[in-house]
N, C-alpha and C positions, 0 to 999 in steps of 0.2 A: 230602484232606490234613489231618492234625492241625494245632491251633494252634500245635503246638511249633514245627514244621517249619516253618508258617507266616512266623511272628515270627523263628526264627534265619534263614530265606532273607530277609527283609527285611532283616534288620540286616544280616549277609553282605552283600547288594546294598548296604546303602549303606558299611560298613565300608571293601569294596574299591574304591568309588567315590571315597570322602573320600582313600583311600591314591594311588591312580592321580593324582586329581587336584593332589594336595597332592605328589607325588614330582615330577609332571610338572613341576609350578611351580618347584621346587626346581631340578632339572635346569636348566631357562629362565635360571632366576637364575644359576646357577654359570654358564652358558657365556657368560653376557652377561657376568660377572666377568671371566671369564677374558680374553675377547676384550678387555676394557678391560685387564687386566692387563698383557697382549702389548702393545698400542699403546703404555701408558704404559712397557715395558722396551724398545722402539723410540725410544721419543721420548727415554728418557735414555740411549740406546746414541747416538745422535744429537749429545744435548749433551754428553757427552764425547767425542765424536771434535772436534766445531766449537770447543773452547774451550781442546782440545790443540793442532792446526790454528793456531789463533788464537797461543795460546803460543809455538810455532815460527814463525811468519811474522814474528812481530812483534819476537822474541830472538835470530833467530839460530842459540839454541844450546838447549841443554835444560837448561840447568846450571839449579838452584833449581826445580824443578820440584815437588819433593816437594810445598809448598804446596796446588800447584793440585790436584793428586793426591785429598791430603786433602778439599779442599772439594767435590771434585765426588763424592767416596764420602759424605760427611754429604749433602750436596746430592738425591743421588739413592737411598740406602740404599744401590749395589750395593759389593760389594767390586774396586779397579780396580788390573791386575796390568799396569804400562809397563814393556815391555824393546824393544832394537832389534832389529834384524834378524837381528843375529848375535847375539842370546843376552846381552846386558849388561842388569844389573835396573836400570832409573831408579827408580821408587819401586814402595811396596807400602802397600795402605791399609791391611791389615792389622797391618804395621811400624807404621804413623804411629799406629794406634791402640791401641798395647802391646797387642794378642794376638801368636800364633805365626801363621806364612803359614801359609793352608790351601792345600790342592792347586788349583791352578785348574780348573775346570770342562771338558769334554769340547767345548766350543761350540770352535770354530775363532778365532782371534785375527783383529780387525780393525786394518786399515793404516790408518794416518796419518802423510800423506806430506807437510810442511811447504812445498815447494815451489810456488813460484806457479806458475797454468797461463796459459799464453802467449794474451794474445786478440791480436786482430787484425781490422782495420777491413773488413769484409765489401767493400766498393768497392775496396780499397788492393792492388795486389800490389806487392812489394815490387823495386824494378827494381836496387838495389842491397846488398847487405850492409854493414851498417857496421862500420867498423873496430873491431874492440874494445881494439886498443892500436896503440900508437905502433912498435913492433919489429914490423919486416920479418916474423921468422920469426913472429909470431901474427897477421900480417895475410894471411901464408903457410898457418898454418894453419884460417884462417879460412874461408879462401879455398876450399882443397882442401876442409876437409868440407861448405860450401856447396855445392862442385861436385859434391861423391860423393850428398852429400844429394838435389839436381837430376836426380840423371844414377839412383840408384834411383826415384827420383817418376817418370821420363818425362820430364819439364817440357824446354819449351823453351829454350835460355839460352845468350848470350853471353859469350867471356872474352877480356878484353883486360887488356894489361900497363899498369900504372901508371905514377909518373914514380918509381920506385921499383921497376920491372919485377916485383913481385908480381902476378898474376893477381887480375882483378876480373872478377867472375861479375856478369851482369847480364841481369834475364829479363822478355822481352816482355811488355805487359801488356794483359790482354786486359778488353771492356769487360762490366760486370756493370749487372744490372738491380736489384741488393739496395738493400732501403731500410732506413734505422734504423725500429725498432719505435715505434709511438707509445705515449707516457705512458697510464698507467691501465692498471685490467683489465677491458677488453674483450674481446667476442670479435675484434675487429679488431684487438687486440697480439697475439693469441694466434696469428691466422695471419700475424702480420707477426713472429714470434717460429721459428715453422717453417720460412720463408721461410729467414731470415738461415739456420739450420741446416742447410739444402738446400746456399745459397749456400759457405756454408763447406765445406761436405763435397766440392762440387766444384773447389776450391784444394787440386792437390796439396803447394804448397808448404810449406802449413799443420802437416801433424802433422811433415814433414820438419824445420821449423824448430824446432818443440815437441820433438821428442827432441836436437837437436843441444841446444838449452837446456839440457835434462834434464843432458845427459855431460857436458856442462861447467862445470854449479852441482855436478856432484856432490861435488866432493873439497872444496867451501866450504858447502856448505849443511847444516842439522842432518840426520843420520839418519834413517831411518823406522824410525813406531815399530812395536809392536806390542802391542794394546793387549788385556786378556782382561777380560771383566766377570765376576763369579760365582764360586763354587768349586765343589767336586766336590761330589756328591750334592746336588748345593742340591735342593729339591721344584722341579718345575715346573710353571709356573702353567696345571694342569689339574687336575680333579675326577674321581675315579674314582666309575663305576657302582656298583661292590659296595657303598660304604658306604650310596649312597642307598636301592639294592634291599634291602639288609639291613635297614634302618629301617621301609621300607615294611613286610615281610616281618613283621616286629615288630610295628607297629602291628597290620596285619590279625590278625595272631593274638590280640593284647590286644583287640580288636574283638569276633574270635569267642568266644573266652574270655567276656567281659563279656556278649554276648550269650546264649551255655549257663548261665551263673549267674543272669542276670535271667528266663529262661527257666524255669529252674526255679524261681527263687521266685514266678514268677508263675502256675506251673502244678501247684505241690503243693497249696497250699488249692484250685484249682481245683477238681483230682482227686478232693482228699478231702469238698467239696459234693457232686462225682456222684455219689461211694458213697454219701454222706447222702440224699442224695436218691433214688437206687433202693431205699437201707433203708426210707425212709419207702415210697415206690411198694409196697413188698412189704409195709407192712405192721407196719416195726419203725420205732416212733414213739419209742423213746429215743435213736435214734439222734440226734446232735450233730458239729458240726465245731471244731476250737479253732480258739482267734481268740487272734491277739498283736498287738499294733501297735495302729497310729491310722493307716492308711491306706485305700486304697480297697475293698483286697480285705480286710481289719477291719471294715471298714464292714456290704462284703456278706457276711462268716461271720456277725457278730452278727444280720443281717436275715433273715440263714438261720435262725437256731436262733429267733429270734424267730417267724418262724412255726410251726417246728416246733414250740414250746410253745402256741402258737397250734391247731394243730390235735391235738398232742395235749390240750390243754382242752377243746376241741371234743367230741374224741371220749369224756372222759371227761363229760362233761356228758350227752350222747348216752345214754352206759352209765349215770349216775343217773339221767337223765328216764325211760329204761324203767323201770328198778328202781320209781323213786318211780311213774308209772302201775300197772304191777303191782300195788307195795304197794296204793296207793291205791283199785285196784279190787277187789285179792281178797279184802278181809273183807267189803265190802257186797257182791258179786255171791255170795258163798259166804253169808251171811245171806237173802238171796232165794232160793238154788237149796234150800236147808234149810228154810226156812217153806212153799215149794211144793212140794216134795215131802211135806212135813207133812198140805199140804193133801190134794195129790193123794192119800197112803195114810189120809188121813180121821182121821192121828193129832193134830189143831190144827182147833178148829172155826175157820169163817171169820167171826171178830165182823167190823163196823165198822172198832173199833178197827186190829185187825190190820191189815185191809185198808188203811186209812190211814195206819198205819207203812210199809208194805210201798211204800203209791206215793211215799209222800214219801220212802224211801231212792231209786228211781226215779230219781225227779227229781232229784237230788244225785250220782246218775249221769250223769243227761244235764248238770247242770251241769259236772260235771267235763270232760266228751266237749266241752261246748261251748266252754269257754274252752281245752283245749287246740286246739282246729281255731281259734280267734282268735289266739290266742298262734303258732302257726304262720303264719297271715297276714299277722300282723304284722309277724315278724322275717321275712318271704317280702319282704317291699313287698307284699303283696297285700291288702292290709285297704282296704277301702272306706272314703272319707271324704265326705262332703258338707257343704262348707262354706260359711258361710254368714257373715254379722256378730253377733255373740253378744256379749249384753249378761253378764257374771260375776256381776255383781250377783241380775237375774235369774235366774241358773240355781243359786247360792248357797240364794237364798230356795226354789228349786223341789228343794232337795236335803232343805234342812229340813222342807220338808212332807211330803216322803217316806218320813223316816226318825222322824217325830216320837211316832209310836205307839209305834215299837221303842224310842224314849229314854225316853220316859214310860214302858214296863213295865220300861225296867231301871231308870227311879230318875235317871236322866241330864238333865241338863239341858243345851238343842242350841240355839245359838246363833247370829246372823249380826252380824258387825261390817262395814257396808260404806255408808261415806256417799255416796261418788258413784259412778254407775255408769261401768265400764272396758268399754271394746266392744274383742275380739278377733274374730280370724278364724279360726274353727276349725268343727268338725262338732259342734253341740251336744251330740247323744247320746252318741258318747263321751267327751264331756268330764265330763259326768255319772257318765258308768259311771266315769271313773277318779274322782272327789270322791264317788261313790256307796262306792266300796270301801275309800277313804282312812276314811269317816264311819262304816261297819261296824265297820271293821277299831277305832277309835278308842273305839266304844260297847262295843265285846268287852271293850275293854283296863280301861275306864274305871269303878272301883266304883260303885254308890250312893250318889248324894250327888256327882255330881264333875261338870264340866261340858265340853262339845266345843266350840269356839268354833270358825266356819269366819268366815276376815276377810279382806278383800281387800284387796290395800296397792297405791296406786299408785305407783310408781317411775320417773319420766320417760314414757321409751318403753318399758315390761317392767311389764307388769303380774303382780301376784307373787299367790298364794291360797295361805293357810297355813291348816293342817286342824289346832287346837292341842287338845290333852286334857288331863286332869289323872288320870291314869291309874297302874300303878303303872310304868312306864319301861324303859327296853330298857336291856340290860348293854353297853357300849361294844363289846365283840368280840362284839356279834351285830349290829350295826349296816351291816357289811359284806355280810351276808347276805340280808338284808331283801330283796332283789328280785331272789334266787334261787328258779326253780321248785320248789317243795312245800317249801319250807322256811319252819319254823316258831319264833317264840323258844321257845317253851313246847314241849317233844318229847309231852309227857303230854296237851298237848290234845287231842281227838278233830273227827271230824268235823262235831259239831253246836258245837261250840264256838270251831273254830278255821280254819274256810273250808275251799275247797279248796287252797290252799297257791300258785293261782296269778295271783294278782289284781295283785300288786303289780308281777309281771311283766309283767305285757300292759298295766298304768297306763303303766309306764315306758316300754313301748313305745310306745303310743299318745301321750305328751306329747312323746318323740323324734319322731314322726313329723310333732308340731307345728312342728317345730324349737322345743322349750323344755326346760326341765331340771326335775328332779326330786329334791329332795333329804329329807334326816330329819336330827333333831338331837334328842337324849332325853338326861333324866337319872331315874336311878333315883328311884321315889320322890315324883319331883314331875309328871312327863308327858313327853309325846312330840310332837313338832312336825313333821311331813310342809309340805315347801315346793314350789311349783308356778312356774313360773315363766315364762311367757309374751310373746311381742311383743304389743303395745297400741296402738290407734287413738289418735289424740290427741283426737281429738273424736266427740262420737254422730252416727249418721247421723239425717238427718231423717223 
């Protein structure tokens, strides 16, 4: 599977994870809303029915109502529509609060019925009726709907004439085991609260007496009301799916979306590396990747083209080093194949002389073959070292005995500046070969009459050997060049004058391989300074 497909199935996975999870919560939240919402329109559906209730029990009448109306619409927010039974408006909170009435809501209207309900002593049956007046005819009628009352219950009951020959209804009384509830809430009130409830439900006298109450507070006690909360279309306190699923639905696409666009910018410089990269495989080294930004993938285009310049340097280095062997070989091996053939057809006698031209170009051959197979070792890691503790001082003075013949026939005077001896850790011999080729190179440069000073400087821990001349000095833009293979400042020197062109290379290499550095600093005219620079023992060994 490609990385594209990869990274969008990732984010996809988590896109519609975050979505699910994040709706689900959503959902949780609104129904737990909701659920409080309904308790809390229950609970003030509640306190206005008990404060209307309250109202009427305690007045009488409904007259002045309007107030309370009022208060209990700000009190609770709902809008609250009182009429009676038969259709008369008491108030409207809408009125009280200068809008228009809106239509009342589709809920069904809730009663509130003023009237008090009749308790009665759970122990007590009641063995007489009380007179409710003084006149015959209401003790008369008292009587009779006690009796009618009685005689629908079942109930047992006596009627005997009075001293006023009205009928007195009088009913056996039978014994109960009911006890009053005890104080507190316990679970011991609670079935002593059951109890009484059993107890009472088996008195049929009970709702018999509660309805005759009823017919006879009717035509004195306030109305019932009827009471509507809300109005029409009001919302109801629910959360519809669609809007949540729509969001969700949304989100994941702005997910996916965001995931294709990051996709693609993360996978066009990709892309266009791999074609750079198969170009170089095949072969095309100008190939390049553009690079925009300061980010990560800026980062890796620049470290791309960075080596691509890299190896294409490489390879053009590659293509001079043959060219410059070529060069290098084909005028002296063509100078040999010409004087032996000369000889061979007997057209060149064979002096001395010749012969000793002829081996010493030879050897200048094999010098060249030799320092390139060094120069190859070197930059391989493969160059042999054997190291050892090397006094600089000493191998300073053994460079100038070496070369002191070659100073004195050019006229050169060869120099050692070195008070105390510096002991590094290096492989003496090459350390020579490269002060050996710094002090050629330096006597080539240097007219008659001019001096080579080799000096040793100590510097803390880095011991430094500078190889100085008084020479005529290198042009600032060749100074770059200096420890490029077969390159030379002078193009017109030859090869008895101007080395093999690869010394400076394989120095460098070999003081790299010291771990130490290798520097030049020239001005025309007055000389040239080659700098060497070295880690240092602090002290001589014994």
């Amino acid at each position: 599977m490609s990385l594209r497909l990869r990274v969008l199935g990732v984010l996809m996975l988590i896109a519609v994870t975050a979505t699910a999870a994040t709706s689900w919560l959503t959902l949780r939240q609104a129904n737990r809303q909701v659920r409080e919402a309904v308790a809390a329109g229950q609970k003030e559906v509640s306190q206005v029915i008990g404060e209307l209730r309250a109202y009427g029990f305690a007045h009488g009448t409904w007259e002045d109502l309007a107030p309370v109306v009022g208060a209990l619409s700000k009190d609770t927010g709902q809008r609250v529509l009182v009429t009676t039974e038969t259709g008369v408006l008491l108030a409207d909170s809408d009125t009280l609060a200068g809008r228009g009435p809106r239509p009342p809501g589709s809920q069904p209207p809730v009663l509130v019925d003023p009237r008090p309900v009749l308790r009665f002593d759970r122990n007590l049956v009641p063995s007489t009726v009380e007179k409710l007046a003084v006149v015959a005819i209401v003790e008369y009628r008292a009587a009779v709907a006690d009796a009618a009352c009685l005689t629908r219950a079942g109930a047992e009951m006596t009627v005997r004439p009075n001293r006023m020959g009205v009928p007195v209804v009088t009913v056996e009384r039978r014994p109960t085991q009911c006890v009053e509830p005890r104080p507190g809430l316990d679970p011991q009130r609670a079935q002593d609260l059951a109890a009484a409830r059993a107890c009472e439900a088996d008195q049929p006298l009970v709702p018999c007496l509660r309805r005759v109450f009823n017919e006879r507070t009717a035509s004195v006690a306030p109305a019932r009301l009827e009471v509507r909360l809300g109005y029409q279309d009001e919302s109801p306190p629910t959360i519809a799916a669609a809007p949540a699923v729509a969001v969700a639905v949304g989100v994941a696409l702005a997910a996916i979306l965001g995931a294709l666009l990051l996709s693609r910018a993360v996978l066009r410089p990709v892309r266009a590396m791999t074609l750079a990269a198969e170009g170089l495989g095949e072969g095309d080294l100008e190939r390049r990747v553009p690079v925009t930004g300061r980010d990560e993938i800026a980062h890796l285009g620049r470290a791309f083209n960075r080596m691509a310049d890299s190896i294409q340097a490489g390879e053009d280095r590659q293509r001079r080093l043959t060219g410059d062997i070529a060069h290098e070989l084909r005028t002296p091996l063509a100078n040999l194949r010409g004087y032996l053939e000369a000889l061979r057809d007997g057209v060149v006698e064979p002096t001395p002389e010749l012969l000793d031209s002829l081996h010493e170009e030879a050897l200048l051959q094999q010098r060249i073959v030799d320092d390139l197979h060094d120069l190859a070792l070197a930059e391989a890691g493969a160059l042999t070292y054997h190291r050892s503790e090397v006094n600089l001082r000493d191998l300073l003075e053994a460079t100038r005995t070496a070369y002191r013949a070659h100073a004195g026939t050019a006229g050169v005077a060869l120099e050692v500046e070195a008070p105390h001896p510096v002991y590094v850790n290096a492989d003496a011999d090459r350390l020579r070969q490269v002060v050996g080729n710094l002090v050629g190179n330096a006597l080539r440069a240097t007219p008659s009459g001019g001096r080579v000073t080799l000096a040793l400087v100590p510097h803390g821990e880095l011991a430094v050997v500078e190889v100085r001349d008084t020479g005529n000095g290198i042009p600032v833009e060749h100074l770059p060049h200096l420890f490029d293979r077969f390159w030379r400042a002078d193009a017109s020197r030859g090869r008895a004058t101007g080395g093999s062109g690869l010394g400076l290379s394989i120095a460098r290499q070999i003081v790299t391989d010291h771990r130490g550095t290798i520097g030049v600093a020239s001005t025309v005219g007055v000389g040239t300074t080659f700098t060497i620079t070295l880690g240092a023992r602090p002290v001589a060994p014994l």
